[in-house]
C-alpha positions, 0 to 999 in steps of 0.5 A: 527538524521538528517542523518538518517531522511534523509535516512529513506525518501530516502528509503520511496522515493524509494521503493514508486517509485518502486510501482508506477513503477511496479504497475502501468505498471502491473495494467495497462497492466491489465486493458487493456488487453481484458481477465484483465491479465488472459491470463497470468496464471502464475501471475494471480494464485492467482486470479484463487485461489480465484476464486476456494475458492469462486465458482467464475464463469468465468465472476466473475474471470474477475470481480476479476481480473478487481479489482486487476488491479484496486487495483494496479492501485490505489497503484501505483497512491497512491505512486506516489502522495507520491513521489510528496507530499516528493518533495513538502515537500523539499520547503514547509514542513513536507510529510505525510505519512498517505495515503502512509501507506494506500497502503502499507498496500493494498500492503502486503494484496495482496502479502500474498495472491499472494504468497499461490497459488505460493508456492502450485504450486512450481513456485519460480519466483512469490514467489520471487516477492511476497516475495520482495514486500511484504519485501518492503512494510513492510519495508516502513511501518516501516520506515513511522512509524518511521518518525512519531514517531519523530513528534515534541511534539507540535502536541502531545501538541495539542492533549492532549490539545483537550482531555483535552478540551471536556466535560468529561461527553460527551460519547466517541461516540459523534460527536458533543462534 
């Protein structure tokens, strides 16, 4: 069981240090491209998709863009702050992995909807790419939800101590109980 621990975190190590790489090198080169990367109109159909479902005039598609780039920019910090969190973890501990979900999770959103303006066009390069990130992503989700799954049964203990702490007439929506 402990070889396969440790192979599940070596591939969520990897594929996260690939969304920090590929990620971030593409969010930046948007943002500091003066038109947000819609100079590149290949990898930049799916914002012009959005921006026809939407209306969005051309200040609104570089407002969208700006935020996709913005969006991976996060990601990638997102992945490389888990890729620190795993090494901090070989000294001190157990990684979490709750954050690092969170962006793959952005990391799927944006790959489905990448992936619909490339299919319409016929270009097999982006939905490749969409489809090998998103791939990547699901895979990592389901590693990360694997991992946690083999949590010890002391914070599963610890849990079911707190339920069984709270006053049973307090309302479920009660901050203070």
């Amino acid at each position: 069981m402990r070889k396969l621990s440790g192979a599940t975190s070596v591939i969520i190590v990897g594929i996260a240090f690939y969304f920090a790489l590929a990620w971030g090198a593409h969010g930046l080169r948007v943002l500091a491209s003066p038109s947000y990367g819609l100079d590149d109109v290949w990898r930049a159909q799916y914002i012009f998709a959005i921006g026809r479902v939407f209306g969005l005039t051309p200040l609104g598609l570089i407002k969208l863009a700006a935020f996709f780039g913005t969006v991976k920019l996060a990601v990638a910090a997102v992945c490389a702050v888990h890729i620190l969190d795993r090494l901090r973890a070989l000294l001190f501990g157990k990684a979490d992995v709750e954050i690092l979900e969170g962006g793959l999770i952005l990391v799927v959103l944006i790959s489905i909807v990448a992936v619909g303006p490339a299919v319409w066009s016929h270009n097999a390069e982006l939905v490749r790419e969409a489809t090998i990130e998103f791939t990547l992503a699901a895979i990592a989700c389901a590693l990360c939800l694997t991992e946690r799954g083999r949590a010890p049964q002391a914070d599963k203990a610890a849990v079911a101590t707190e339920l069984a702490a709270t006053a049973h007439a307090a309302p479920w929506y009660s901050p203070f109980r």
